[in-house]
VMD Tcl script that builds the backbone (N, CA, C; Angstrom):
set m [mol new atoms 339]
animate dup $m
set s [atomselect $m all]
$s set {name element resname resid chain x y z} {
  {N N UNK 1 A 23.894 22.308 7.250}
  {CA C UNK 1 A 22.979 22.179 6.133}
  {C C UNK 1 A 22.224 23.501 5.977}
  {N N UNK 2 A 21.970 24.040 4.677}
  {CA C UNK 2 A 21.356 25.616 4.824}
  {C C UNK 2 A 20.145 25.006 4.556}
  {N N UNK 3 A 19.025 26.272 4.882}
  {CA C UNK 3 A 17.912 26.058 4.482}
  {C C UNK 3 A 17.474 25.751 3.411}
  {N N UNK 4 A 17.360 25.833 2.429}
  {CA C UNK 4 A 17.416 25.310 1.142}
  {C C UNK 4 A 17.569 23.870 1.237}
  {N N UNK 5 A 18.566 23.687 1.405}
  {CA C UNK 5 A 19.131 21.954 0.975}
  {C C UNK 5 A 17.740 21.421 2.140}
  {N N UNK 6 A 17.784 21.794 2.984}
  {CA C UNK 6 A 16.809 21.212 4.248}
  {C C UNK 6 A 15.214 21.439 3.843}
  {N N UNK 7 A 14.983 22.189 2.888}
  {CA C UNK 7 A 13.868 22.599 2.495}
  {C C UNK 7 A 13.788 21.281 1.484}
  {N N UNK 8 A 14.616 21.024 0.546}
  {CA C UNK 8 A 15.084 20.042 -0.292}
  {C C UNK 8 A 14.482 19.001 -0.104}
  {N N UNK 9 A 15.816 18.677 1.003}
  {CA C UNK 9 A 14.936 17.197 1.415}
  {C C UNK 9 A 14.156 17.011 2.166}
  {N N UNK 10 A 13.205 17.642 2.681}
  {CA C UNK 10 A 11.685 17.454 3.288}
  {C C UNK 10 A 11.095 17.072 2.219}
  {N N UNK 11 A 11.044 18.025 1.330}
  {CA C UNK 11 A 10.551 17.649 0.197}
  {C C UNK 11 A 10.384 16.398 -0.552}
  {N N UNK 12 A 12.013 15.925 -0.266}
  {CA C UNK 12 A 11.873 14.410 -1.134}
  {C C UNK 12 A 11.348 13.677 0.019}
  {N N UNK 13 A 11.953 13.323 0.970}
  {CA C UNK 13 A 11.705 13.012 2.344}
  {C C UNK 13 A 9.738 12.298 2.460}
  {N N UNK 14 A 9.325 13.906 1.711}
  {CA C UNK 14 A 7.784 13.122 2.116}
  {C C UNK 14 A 7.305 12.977 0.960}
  {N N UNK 15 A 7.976 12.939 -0.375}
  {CA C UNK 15 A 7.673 12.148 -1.486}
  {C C UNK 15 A 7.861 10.397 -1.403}
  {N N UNK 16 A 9.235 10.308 -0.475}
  {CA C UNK 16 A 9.741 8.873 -0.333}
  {C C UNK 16 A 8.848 8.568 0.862}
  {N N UNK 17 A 8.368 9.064 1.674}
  {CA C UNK 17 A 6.948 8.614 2.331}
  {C C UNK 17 A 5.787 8.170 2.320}
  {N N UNK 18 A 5.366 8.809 1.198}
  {CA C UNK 18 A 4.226 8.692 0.173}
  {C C UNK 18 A 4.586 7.544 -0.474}
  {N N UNK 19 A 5.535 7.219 -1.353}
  {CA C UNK 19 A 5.916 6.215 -1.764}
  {C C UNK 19 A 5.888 5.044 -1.259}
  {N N UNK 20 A 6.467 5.081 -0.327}
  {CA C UNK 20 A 6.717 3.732 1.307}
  {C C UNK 20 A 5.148 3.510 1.551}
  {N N UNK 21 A 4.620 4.310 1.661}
  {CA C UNK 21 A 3.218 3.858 2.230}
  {C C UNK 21 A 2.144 3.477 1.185}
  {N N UNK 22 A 2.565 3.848 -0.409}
  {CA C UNK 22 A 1.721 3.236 -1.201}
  {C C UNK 22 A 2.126 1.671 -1.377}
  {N N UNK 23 A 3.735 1.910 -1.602}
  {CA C UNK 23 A 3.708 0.363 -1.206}
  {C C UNK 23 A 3.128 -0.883 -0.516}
  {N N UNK 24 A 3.250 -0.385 0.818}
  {CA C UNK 24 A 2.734 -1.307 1.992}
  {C C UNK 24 A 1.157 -1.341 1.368}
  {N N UNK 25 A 0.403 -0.576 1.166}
  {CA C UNK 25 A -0.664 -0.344 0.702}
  {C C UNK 25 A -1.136 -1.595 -0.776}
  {N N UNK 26 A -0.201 -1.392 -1.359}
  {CA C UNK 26 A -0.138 -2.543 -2.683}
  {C C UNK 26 A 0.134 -3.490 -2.322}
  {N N UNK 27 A 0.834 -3.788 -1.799}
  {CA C UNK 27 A 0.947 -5.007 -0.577}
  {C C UNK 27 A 0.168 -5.322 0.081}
  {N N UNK 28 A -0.429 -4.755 0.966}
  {CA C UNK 28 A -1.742 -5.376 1.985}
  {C C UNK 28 A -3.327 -5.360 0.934}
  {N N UNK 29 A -3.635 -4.721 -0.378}
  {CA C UNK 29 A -5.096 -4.739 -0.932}
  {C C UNK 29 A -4.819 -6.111 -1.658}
  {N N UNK 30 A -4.174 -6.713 -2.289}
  {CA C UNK 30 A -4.070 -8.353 -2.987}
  {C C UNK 30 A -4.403 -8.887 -1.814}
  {N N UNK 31 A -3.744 -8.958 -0.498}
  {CA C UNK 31 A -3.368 -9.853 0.697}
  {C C UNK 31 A -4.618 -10.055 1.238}
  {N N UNK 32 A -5.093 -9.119 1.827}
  {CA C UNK 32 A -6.473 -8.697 2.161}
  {C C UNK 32 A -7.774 -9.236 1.306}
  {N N UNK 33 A -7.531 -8.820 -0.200}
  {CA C UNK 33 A -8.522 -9.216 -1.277}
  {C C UNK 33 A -9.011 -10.720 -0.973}
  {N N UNK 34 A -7.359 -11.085 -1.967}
  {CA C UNK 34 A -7.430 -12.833 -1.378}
  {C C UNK 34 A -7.916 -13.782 -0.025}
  {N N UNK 35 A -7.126 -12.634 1.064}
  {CA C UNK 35 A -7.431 -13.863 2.327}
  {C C UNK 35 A -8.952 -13.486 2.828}
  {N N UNK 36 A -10.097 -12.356 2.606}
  {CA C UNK 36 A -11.229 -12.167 2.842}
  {C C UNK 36 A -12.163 -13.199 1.492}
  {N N UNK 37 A -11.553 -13.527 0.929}
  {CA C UNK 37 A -12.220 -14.625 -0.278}
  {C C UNK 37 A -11.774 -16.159 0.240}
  {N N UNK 38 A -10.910 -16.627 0.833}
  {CA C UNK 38 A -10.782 -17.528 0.936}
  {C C UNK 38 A -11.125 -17.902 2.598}
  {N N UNK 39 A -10.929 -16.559 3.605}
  {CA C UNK 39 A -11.420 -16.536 5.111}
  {C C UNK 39 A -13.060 -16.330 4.935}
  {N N UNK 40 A -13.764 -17.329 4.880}
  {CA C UNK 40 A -15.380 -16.358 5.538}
  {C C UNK 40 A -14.885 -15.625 6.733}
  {N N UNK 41 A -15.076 -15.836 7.917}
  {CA C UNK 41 A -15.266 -14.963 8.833}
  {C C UNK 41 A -14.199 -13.795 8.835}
  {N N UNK 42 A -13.251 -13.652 8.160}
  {CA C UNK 42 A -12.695 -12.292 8.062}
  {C C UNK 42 A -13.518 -11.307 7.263}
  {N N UNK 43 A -13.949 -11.980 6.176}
  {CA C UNK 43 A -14.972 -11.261 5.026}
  {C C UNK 43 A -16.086 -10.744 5.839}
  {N N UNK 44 A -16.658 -12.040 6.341}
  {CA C UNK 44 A -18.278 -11.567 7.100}
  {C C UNK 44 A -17.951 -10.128 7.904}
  {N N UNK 45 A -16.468 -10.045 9.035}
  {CA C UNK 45 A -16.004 -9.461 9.936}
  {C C UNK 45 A -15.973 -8.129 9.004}
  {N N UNK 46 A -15.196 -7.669 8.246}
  {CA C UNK 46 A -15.639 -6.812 7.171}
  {C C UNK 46 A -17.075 -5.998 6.919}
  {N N UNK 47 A -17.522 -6.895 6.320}
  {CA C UNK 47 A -18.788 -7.036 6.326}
  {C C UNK 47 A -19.824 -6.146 7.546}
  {N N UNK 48 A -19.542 -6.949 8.436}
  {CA C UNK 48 A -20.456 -6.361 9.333}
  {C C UNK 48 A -19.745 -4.949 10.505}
  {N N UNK 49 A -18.467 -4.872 10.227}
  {CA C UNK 49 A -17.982 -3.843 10.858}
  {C C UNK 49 A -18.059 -2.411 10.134}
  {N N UNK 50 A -17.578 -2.712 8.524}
  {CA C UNK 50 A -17.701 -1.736 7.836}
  {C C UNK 50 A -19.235 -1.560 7.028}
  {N N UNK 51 A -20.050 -2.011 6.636}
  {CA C UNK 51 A -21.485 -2.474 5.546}
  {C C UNK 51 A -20.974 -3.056 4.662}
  {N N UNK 52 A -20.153 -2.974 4.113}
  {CA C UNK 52 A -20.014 -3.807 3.467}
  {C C UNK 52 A -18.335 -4.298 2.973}
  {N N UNK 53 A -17.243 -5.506 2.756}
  {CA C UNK 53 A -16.113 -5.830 3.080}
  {C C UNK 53 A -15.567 -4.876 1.624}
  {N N UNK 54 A -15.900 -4.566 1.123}
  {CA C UNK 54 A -15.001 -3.607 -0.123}
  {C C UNK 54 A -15.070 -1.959 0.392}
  {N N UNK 55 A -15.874 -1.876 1.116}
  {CA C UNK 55 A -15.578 -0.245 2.344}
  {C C UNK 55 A -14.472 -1.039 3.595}
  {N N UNK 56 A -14.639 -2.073 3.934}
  {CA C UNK 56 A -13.694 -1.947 4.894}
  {C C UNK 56 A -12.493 -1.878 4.797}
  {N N UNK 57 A -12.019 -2.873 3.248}
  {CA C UNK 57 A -10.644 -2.903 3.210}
  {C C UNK 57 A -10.404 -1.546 2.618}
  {N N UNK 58 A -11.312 -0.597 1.716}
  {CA C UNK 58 A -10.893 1.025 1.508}
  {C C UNK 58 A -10.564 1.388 2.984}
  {N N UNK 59 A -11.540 1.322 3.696}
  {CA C UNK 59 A -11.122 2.329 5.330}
  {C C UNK 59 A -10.016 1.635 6.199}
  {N N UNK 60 A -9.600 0.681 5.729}
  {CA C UNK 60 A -8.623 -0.104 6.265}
  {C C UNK 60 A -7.426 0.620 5.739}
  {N N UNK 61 A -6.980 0.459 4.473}
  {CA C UNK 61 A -6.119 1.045 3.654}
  {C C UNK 61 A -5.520 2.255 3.775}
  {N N UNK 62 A -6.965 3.318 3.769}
  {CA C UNK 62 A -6.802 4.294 4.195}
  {C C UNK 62 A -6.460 4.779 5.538}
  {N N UNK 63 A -6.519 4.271 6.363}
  {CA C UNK 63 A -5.764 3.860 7.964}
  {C C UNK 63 A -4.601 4.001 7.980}
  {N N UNK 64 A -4.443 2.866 7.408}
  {CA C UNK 64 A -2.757 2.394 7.183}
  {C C UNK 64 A -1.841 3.290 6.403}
  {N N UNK 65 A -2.101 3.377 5.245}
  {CA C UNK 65 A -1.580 4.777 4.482}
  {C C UNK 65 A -1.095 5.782 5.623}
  {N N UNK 66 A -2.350 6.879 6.521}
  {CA C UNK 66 A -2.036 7.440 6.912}
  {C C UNK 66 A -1.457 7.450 8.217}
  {N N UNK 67 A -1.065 5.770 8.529}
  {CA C UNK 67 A -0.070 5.636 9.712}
  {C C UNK 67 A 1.352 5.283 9.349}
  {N N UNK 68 A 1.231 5.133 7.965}
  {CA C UNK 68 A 2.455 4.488 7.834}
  {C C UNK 68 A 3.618 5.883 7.136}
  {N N UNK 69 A 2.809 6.547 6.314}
  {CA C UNK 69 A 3.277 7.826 5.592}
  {C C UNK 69 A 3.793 8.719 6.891}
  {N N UNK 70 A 3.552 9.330 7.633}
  {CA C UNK 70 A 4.150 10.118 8.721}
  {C C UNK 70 A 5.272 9.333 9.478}
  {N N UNK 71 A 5.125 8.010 9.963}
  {CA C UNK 71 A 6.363 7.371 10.469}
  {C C UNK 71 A 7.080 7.044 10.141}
  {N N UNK 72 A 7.479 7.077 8.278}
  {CA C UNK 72 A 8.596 7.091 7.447}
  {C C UNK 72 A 8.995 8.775 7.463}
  {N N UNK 73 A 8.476 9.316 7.667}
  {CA C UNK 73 A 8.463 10.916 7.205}
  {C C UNK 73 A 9.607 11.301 8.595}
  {N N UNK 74 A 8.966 10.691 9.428}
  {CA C UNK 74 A 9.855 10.738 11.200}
  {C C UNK 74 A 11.525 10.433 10.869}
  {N N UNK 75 A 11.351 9.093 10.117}
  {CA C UNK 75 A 13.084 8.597 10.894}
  {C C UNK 75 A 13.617 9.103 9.823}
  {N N UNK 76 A 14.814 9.420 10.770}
  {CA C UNK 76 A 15.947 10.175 10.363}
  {C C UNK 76 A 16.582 9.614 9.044}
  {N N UNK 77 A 16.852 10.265 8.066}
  {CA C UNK 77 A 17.801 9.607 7.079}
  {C C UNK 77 A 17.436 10.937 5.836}
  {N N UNK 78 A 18.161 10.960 5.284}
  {CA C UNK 78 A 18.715 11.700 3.793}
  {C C UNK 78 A 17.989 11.044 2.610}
  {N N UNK 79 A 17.024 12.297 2.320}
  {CA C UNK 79 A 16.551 10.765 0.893}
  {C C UNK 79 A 17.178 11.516 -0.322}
  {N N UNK 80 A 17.074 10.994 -1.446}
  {CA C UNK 80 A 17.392 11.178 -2.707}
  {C C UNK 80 A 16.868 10.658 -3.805}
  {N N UNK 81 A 17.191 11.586 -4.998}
  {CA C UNK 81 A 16.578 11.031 -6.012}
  {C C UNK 81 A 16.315 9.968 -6.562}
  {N N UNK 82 A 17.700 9.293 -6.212}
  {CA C UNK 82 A 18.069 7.450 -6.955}
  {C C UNK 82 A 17.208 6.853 -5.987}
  {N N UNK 83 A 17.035 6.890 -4.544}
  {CA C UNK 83 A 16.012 6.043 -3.867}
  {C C UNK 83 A 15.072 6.262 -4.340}
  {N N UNK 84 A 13.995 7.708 -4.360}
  {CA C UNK 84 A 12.858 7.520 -4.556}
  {C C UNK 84 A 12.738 6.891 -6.460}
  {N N UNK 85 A 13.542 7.436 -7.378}
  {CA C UNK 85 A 13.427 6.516 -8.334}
  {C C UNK 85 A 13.212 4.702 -8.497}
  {N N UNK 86 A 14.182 4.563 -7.262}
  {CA C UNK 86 A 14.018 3.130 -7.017}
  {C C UNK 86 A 13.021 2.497 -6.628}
  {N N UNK 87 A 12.462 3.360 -5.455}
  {CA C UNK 87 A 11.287 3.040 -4.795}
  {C C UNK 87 A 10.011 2.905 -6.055}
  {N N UNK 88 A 9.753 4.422 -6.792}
  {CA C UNK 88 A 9.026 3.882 -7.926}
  {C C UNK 88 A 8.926 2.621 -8.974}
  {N N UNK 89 A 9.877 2.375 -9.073}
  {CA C UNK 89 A 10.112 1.565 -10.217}
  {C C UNK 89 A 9.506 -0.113 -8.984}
  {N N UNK 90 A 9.863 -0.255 -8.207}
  {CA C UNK 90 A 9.397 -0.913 -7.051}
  {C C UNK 90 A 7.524 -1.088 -6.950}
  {N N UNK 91 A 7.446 0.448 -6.281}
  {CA C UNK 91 A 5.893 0.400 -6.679}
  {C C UNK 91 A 5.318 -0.150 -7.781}
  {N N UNK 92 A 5.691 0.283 -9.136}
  {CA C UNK 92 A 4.986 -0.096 -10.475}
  {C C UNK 92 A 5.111 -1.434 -10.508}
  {N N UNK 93 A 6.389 -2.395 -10.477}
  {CA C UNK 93 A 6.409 -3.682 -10.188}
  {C C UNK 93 A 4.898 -4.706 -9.385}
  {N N UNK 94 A 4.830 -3.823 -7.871}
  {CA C UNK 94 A 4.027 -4.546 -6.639}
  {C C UNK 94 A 2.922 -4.248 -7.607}
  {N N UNK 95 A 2.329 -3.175 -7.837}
  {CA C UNK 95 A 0.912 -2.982 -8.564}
  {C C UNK 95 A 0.472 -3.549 -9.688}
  {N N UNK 96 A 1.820 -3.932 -10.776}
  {CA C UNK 96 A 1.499 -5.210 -11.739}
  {C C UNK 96 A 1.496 -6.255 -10.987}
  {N N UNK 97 A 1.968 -6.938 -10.165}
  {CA C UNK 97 A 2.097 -8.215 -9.454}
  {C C UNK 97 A 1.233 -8.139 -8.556}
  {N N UNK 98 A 0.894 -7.292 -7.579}
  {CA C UNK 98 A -0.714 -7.415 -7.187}
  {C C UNK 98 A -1.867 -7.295 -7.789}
  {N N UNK 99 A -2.206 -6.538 -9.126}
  {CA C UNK 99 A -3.116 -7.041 -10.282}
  {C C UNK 99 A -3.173 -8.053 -10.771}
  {N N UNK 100 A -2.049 -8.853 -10.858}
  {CA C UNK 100 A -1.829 -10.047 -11.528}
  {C C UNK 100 A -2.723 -11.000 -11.009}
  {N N UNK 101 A -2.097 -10.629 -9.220}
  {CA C UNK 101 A -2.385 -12.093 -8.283}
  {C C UNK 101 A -4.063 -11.708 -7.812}
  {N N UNK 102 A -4.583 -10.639 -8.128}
  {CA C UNK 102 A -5.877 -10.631 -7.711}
  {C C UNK 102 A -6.554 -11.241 -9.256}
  {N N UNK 103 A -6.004 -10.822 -10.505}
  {CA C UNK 103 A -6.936 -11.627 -11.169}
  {C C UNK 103 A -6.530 -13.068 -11.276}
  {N N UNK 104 A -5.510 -13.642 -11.579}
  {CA C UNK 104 A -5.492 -14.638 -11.424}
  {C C UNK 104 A -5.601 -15.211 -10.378}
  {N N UNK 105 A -6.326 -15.237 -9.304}
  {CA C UNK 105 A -7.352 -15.400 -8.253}
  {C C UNK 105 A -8.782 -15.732 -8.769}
  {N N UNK 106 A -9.007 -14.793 -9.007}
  {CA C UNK 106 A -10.217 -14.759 -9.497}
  {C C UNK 106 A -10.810 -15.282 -11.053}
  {N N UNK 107 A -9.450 -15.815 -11.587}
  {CA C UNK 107 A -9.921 -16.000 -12.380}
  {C C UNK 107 A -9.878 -17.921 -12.372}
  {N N UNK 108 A -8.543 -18.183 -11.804}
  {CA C UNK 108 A -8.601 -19.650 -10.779}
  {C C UNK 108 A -10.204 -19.751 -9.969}
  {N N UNK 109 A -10.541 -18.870 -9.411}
  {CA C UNK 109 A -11.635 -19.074 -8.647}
  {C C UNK 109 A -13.104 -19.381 -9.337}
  {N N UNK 110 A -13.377 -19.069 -10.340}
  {CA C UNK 110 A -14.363 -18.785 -11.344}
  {C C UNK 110 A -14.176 -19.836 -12.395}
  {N N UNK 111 A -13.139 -20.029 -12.832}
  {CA C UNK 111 A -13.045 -20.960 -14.419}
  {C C UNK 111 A -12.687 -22.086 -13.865}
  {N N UNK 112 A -11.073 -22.201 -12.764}
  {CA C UNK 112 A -10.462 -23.804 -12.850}
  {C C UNK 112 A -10.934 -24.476 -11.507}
  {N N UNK 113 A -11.826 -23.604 -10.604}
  {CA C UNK 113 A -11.909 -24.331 -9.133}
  {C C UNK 113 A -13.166 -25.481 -9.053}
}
mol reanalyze $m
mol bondsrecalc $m
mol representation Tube
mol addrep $m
């Protein structure tokens, strides 16, 4: 592989990293949202670890992000354009469908409960 091509895919490599970890990320802020609204003591736990439970699940997030982005970046594999295209189109999906399920949460929670 010459340098170039290897320069290449680092490149995509930690674009499709970034990607992977916003995912998991869109994935765990609905999950989190929801189960600290319906858990008191996870919320309170929040709460009193971070000041307040909407800093914790940010510093939570932000945790995770930056554990999860480097250990995709690690394993071995070839990325490419069509994955990370895929992967996007993926992301945009989770982030309408985790908007969805946080308002209609909240909006079940407020109008029909």
């Amino acid at each position: 592989m010459s340098l170039e091509s290897e320069v290449a895919n680092r490149k995509l490599k930690l674009a499709q990293s970034i990607i992977l970890s916003s995912i998991v990320i869109v994935i765990f802020i609905p999950v989190i949202t929801i189960a600290a609204e319906l858990t008191a003591p996870l919320k309170e736990w929040l709460k009193n670890t971070f000041y307040h439970h909407w800093v914790g699940k940010s510093l939570i997030s932000v945790i995770v992000f930056a554990a999860v982005c480097p250990l995709t970046f690690v394993i071995p594999y070839k990325a490419s354009l069509e994955r990370i295209n895929r992967l996007l189109f993926i992301l945009v999906t989770l982030v309408l469908l985790g908007a969805l399920a946080i308002f209609g949460f909240f909006f079940y929670d407020t109008f029909l409960k």
